[in-house]
N, C-alpha and C positions, 0 to 999 in steps of 0.2 A: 299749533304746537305739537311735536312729535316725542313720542316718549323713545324709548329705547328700551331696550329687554333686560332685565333682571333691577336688583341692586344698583343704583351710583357708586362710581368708585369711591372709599374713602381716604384711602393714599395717595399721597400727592407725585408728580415728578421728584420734588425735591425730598421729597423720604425716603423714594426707592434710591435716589443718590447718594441720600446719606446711609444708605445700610450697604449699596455697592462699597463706599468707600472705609467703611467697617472691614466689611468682607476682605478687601484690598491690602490691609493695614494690618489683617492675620487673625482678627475673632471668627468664630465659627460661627457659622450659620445661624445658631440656636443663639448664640447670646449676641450678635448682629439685630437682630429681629426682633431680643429683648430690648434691646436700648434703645432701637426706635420706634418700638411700642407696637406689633404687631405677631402673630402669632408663626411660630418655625416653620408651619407646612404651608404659608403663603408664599414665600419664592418660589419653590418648588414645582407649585401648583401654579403661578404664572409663567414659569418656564415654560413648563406644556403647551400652552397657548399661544405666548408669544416670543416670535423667535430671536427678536432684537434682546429681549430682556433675555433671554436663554442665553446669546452669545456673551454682552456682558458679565452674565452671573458667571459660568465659565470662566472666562479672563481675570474677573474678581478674581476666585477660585484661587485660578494659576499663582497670580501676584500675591498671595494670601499665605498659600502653602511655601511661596519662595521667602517669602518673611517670616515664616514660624522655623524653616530650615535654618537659615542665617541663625536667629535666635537661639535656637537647637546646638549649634556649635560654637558658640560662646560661652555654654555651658562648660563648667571644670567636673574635669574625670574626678568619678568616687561612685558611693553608694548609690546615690537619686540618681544619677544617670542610668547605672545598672541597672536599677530596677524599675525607671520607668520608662526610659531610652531605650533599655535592651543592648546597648554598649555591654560588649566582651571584652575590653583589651586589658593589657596584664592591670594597670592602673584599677581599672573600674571592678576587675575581677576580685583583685587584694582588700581591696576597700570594702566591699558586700561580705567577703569572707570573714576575714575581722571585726565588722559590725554585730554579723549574725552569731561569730562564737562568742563574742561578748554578752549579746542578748542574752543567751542559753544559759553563761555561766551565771550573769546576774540572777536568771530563774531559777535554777538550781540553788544557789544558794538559799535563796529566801524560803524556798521551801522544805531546807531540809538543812539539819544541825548535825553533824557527824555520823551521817548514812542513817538517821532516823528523824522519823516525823514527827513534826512540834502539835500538842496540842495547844491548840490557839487559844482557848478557853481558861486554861490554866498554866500555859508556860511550858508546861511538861512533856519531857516524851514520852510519848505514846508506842506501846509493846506493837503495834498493827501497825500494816502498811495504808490502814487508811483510820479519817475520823470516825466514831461515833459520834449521832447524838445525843448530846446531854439529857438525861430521863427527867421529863416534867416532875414538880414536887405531889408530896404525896394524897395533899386535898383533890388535886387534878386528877387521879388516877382514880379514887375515889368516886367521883361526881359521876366518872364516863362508863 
């Protein structure tokens, strides 16, 4: 009986197939590798070594990236594109713009009542551009 050097594989054929086809079908790498239960930098690291699984991984890869594109452009122009796509066109431009002064005026508001700041505490405006803290009662100042 002859041993062989290191560790026995624990991965089967059919696992590495079923994360190829992971791969294939547009998950990335890292969540491929979660769902069929083995950790990210094991592709990787049998690519190095072997080159049938290297060339597959690649072609995965390829076929992976041409299905997250497709997906990619089925997307509708507006803000999430903009901002996560990186899309400029006048559509996606408009859309980010008006979102983002909307945000701004929402904040504005809440924070401020007729160019002056709300004490939150009491309701009232407050003469300063910013809050004080409220002074502990007077046993508290007392004790310290």
């Amino acid at each position: 009986m002859t041993r062989g050097r290191g560790r026995p594989a624990q991965i089967t054929p059919e696992v590495w197939q079923q994360f190829l086809d992971e791969v294939a079908a547009g998950s990335t790498i890292k969540d491929a590798s979660a769902l069929v239960g083995f950790h990210y930098n094991v592709p990787p690291r049998r690519a190095q070594t072997d080159k049938a699984f290297a060339a597959a991984l690649r072609k995965a890869k390829s076929r992976g990236q041409q299905v997250r594109d497709a997906q990619r452009e089925e997307l509708p122009h507006g803000e999430s594109r903009y901002n996560h796509l990186g899309c400029r066109c006048g559509d996606c431009l408009a859309a980010a713009t008006a979102a983002r002064s909307a945000r701004r005026a929402t904040t504005a508001r809440r924070d401020t009542h007729d160019g002056q700041v709300l004490d939150l505490d009491t309701g009232r405006e407050s003469p300063t551009s910013f809050l004080l803290p409220r002074p502990s009662s007077p046993a508290g100042r007392a004790a310290a």
